[in-house]
KEMAR-961772 format. One line per field, with one value per residue (C-alpha): residue in three letters; x, y, z; chain; residue number from 0. Coordinates in Angstrom, 2 decimals, decimal comma, always signed. Layout:
BEGIN
res: ALA  ...
east: X  ...
north: Y  ...
up: Z  ...
chain: A  ...
n: NUM  ...
***
This chain:
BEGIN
res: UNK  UNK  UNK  UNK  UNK  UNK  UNK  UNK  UNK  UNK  UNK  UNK  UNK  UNK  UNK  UNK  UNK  UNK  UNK  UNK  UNK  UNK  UNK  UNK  UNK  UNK  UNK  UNK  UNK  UNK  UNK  UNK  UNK  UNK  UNK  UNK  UNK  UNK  UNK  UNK  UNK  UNK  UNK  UNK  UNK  UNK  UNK  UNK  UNK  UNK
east: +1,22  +4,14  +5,18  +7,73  +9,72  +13,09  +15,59  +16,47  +12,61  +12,22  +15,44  +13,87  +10,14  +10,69  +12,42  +9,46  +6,86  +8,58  +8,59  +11,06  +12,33  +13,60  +15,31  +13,40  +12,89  +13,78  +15,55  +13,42  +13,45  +15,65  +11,62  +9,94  +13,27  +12,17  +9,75  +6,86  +3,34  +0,19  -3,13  -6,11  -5,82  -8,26  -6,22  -3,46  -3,64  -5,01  -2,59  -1,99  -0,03  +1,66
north: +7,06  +5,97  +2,37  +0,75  -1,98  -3,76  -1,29  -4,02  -4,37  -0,44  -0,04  -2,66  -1,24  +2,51  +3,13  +0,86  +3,09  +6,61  +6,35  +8,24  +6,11  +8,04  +7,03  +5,79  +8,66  +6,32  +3,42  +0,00  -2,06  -5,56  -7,18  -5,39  -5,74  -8,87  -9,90  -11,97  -13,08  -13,83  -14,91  -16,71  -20,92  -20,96  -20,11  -22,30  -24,57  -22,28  -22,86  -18,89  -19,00  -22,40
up: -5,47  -3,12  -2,85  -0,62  -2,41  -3,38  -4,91  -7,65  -8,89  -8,72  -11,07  -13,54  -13,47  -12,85  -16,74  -18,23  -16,55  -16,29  -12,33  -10,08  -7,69  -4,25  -0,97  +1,79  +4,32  +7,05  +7,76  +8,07  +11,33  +10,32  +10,89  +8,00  +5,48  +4,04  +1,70  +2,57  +0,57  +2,51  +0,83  +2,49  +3,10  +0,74  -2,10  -0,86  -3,61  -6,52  -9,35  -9,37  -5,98  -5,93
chain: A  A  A  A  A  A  A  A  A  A  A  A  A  A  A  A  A  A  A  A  A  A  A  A  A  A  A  A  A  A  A  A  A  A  A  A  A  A  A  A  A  A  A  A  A  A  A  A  A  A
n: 0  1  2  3  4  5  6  7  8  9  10  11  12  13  14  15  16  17  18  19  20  21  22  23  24  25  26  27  28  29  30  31  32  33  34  35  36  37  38  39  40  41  42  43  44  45  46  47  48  49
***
């Protein structure tokens, strides 16, 4: 499995779970750096994602 994510949530998760964490192969356009949630309108006011 590879997974692309924040290098402060891989450093708390990877000891917990006995994953390796490596470098990104490339370098990340400044447009995909941040972090951003979608989830249909429908679930806009579900308790779970409020």
């Amino acid at each position: 499995m590879v997974v692309t994510l924040p290098k402060r949530i891989g450093d708390f998760y990877a000891p917990l779970f006995g994953l390796v964490m490596r470098p990104s192969p490339f370098i990340a356009p400044p447009e995909y750096r941040s972090l951003g949630l979608v989830w249909h309108k429908r679930l806009g006011h579900h308790s779970a994602y409020v």
